[in-house]
N, C-alpha and C positions, 0 to 999 in steps of 0.2 A: 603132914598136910599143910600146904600153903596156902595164905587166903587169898583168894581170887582179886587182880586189881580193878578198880568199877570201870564201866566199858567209859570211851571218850566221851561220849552227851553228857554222863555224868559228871566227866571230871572238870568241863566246860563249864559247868551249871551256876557254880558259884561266882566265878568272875566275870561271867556274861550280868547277871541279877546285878553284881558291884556296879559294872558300868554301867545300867541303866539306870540304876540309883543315882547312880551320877549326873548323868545325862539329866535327868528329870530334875534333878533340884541344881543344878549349874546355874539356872536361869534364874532363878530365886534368891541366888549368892546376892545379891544388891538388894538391898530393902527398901522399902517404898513407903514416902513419908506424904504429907500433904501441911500445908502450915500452918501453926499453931498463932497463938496471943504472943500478942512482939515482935511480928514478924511486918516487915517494910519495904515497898517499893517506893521512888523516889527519881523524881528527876532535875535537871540542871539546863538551863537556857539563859540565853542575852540577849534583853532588848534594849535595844539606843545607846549600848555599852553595858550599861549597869547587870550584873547578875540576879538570875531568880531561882528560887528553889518551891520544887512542889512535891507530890506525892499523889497517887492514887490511894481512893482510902479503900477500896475494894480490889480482891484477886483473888482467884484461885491457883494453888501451886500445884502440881502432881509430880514430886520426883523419887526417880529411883536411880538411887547412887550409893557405890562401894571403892571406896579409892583403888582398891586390891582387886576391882570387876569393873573397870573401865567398857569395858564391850557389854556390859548388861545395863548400861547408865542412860539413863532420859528423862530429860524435862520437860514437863508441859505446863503451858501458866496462860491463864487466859482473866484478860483484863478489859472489866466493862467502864470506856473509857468518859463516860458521864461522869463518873467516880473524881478525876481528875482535881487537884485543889492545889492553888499557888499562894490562897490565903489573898484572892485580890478579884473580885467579884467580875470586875469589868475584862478582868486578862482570862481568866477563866469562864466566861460566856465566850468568849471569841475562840476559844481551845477548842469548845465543843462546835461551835459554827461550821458552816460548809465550808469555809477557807483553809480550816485545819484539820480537827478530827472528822469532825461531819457524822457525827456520833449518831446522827437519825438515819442514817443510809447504810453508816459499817460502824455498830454499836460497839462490836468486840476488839481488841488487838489480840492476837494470839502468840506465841513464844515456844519453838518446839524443836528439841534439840535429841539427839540421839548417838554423835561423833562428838567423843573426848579427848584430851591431850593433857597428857602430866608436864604439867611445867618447873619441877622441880623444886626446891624449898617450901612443899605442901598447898603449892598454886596449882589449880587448874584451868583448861578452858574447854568450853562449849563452844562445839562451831554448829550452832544454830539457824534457823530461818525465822526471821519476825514479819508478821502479816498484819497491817496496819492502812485502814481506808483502800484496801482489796489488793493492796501491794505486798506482793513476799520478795523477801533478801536476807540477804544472810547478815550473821550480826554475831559476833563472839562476843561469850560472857565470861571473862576470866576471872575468876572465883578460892576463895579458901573454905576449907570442910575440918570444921571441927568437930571430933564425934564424940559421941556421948548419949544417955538417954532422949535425950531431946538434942541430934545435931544441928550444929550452925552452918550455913553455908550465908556467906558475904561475898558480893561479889559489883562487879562493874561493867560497861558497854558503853562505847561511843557509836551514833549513828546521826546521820545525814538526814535531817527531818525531809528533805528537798528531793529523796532518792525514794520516798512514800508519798508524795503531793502534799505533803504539809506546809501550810503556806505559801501558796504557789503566787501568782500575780504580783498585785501591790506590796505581797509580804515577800518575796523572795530575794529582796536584798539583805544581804549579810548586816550591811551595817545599822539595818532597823532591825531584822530579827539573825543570831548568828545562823547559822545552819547545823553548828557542831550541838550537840544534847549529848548528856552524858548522864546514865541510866541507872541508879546504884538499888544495892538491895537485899536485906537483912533477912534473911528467912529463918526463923524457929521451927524446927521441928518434929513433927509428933509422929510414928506409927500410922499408916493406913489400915484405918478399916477394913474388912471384909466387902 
């Protein structure tokens, strides 16, 4: 007597179940961190030639990034930009004023990226939208991911403060304020929460 072979549903059953398993945690493949202590945003301007360096001392980061799951990768970073310090009392009240940030009308900037690009030698980029005084545009953040329990990601951006109304009238000449800013930023970090 020959054992009977299981009818097709059955023999279906177990690699259907595979791929769903699959399917369901595909999306998961990229881990989601949020930033830790140590972690730095920072920017770079020229006024009347002379270079300045600042930093926002507040942000929140949300990213979810797998070098190996590019198509599961997103960032989201929202910066309340009162926060802003050049380390120069009189240039930083003017930051937040209605000429630039105008931080009482559009308190937040936001940073929100979802389309990756391997740039090879462990560089990558974000082609992102940055929404800043009610204007969005796009903004690449090309970036290095170092992993580890607490990964690093360092990375940089140039944008056109002038292409957001930043400093628009009496300040939109280059030669008293430049227009090029360059946007750097250290992020530590940690496991998202639940």
């Amino acid at each position: 007597m020959t054992a009977s072979r299981p009818a097709a549903p059955a023999r279906l059953a177990v690699p259907l179940l595979a791929l769903a398993a699959w399917l369901i945690a595909g999306p998961a493949a990229a881990a989601d961190y949020t930033a830790a202590g140590g972690s730095t945003l920072g920017f770079r301007g020229e006024a009347q030639g002379e270079p300045f360096d600042g930093r926002f001392q507040r942000f929140d980061a949300r990213i979810r990034f797998d070098p190996a799951a590019l198509g599961t990768a997103r960032f989201e970073v929202e910066i309340p930009l009162e926060s802003a310090d050049s380390q120069n009392a009189e240039r930083d009240d003017t930051m937040k004023g209605d000429d630039f940030f105008a931080v009482g009308a559009h308190p937040l900037a936001r940073y929100e990226a979802s389309a990756f690009r391997d740039l090879g030698g462990g560089r990558f980029a974000a082609d992102g939208q940055l929404t800043l005084r009610g204007t969005t545009r796009p903004v690449v953040l090309e970036f290095t991911w170092t992993a580890g329990a607490q990964p690093v990601l360092e990375g940089q951006a140039t944008l056109d403060r002038t292409a957001f109304g930043v400093g628009g009238g009496d300040w939109a000449d280059p030669g008293t304020i430049a227009h090029e800013v360059r946007v750097s930023t250290r992020l530590v970090l940690a496991p998202a929460t639940p």
